[in-house]
C-alpha positions, 0 to 999 in steps of 0.5 A: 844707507838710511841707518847710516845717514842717521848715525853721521848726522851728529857729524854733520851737526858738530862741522855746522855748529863749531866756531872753527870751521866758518864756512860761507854765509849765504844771502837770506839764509841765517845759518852759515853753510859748510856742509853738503851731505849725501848719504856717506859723501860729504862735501864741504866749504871752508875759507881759511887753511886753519879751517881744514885741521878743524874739519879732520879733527872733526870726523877723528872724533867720529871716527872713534865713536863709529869705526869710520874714517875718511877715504884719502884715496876719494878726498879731494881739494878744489881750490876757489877764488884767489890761491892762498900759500899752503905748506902742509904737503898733505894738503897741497897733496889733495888739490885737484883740478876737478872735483865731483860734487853729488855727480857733477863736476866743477873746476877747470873746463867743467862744461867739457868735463861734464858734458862729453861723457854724456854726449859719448854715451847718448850717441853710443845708446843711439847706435845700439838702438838704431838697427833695431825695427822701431818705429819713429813714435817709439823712438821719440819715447825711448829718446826722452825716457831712456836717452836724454835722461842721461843730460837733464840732471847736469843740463839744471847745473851747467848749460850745455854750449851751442857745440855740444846741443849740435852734436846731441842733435845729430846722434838723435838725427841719426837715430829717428831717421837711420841716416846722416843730418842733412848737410843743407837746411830747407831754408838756407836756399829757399824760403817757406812760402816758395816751399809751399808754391812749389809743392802745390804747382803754381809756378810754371816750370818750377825746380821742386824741392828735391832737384834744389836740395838734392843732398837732403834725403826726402825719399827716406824721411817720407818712407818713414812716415809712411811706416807709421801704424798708429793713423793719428801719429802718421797723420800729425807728422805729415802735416808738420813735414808738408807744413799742412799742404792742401791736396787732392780735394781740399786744392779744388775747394780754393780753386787750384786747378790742374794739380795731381792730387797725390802728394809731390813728394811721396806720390801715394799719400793724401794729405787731409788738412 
């Protein structure tokens, strides 16, 4: 493939330099741009019909010299800005919708086009992985190493909407915990410092957390963490959850009074802030 890269160049060079084929000029560049090549793919820009029997005429005489020809079947048109008349059957034969350039695709819905491929396939990676005893350090891993390395390349050239984020978010949801998103967020119903006054037991007769939200799974999110190996992993993680509750000892160090100090919510681990 780098000998072949080499030997077109010559091709490239001749579409650059012909005054027959005037591409688009682009702010602070001096050199007009009508080529982009990648390997033996090559994409091109022109702003007037007559442009295009130039632009064959071009790789013809290539052609010739090194046995290439174009692939007609992967030859394709995409049509940008105001539509002009074209007779040229052939022509009209080769304008798509969507056109692949360098593995993205641009055109009519190109944020759909580009991006439910990649949310099909990180949810089908999600599932294969998701039976498997990993443990959630790992899982993180293999989430941004393996699974959202499918979305970075396209995510640089076309922003994913608020819809497609939600539904990567609830495939890798899904994937860390083994269950569902949960259908309630802890803040829609309760606010973060009310969170905190409850878990440590200073309202009286207090409805906990879990009785308020009882559709969220706080069993299964604390089970596990608790199956953490690695002490510093485990311990991070309880402290972002409990949003660095203090229990136990550190509760008396400030004067709270009469609290068990085990942890409300997974009865057995200590919190150490």
């Amino acid at each position: 493939m780098t000998i072949y890269a080499l030997i077109i160049e010559p091709l490239a060079s001749n579409i650059r330099n012909s005054k027959d084929i005037k591409g688009i000029n682009l702010p602070n560049r001096k050199e007009k741009c009508a080529l982009f090549q990648h390997a033996d793919d090559c994409s091109t820009i022109i702003t007037e019909i007559s442009d295009y029997d130039h632009l064959v005429k071009e790789f013809k005489r290539f052609g010739e010299v090194s046995g290439s020809k174009i692939n007609e079947s992967k030859t394709e048109i995409l049509e940008i800005g105001r539509k002009k008349t074209i007779i040229n059957q052939q022509l009209k034969d080769l304008i798509k919708e969507n056109v692949k350039v360098l593995g993205i695709k641009f055109g009519e819905n190109k944020i759909d086009k580009n991006w439910n491929p990649i949310v099909e396939a990180i949810a089908k990676t999600c599932k294969e992985w998701e039976n498997r005893n990993i443990d959630i350090y790992s899982k993180v891993q293999i989430i941004n190493t393996y699974i959202l390395s499918k979305a970075w390349f396209v995510a640089k050239v076309i922003f994913p909407t608020q819809e497609i984020k939600r539904r990567i978010n609830r495939a890798l949801y899904k994937f860390i915990w083994n269950g569902p998103e949960s259908k309630i967020k802890l803040t829609e119903n309760i606010t973060l410092k009310e969170i905190y006054y409850e878990i440590i037991g200073q309202r009286k007769n207090s409805i906990t957390v879990e009785e308020k939200n009882k559709e969220i799974e706080f069993t299964n999110i604390w089970t596990k963490v608790a199956g953490i190996k690695n002490d510093i992993h485990r311990e991070f993680l309880y402290k972002i959850i409990h949003r660095a509750v203090l229990t136990g000892e550190k509760q008396i160090d400030r004067g709270i009074r009469g609290i068990d100090p085990q942890c409300k919510y997974c009865n057995r681990q200590f919190e150490n802030v």
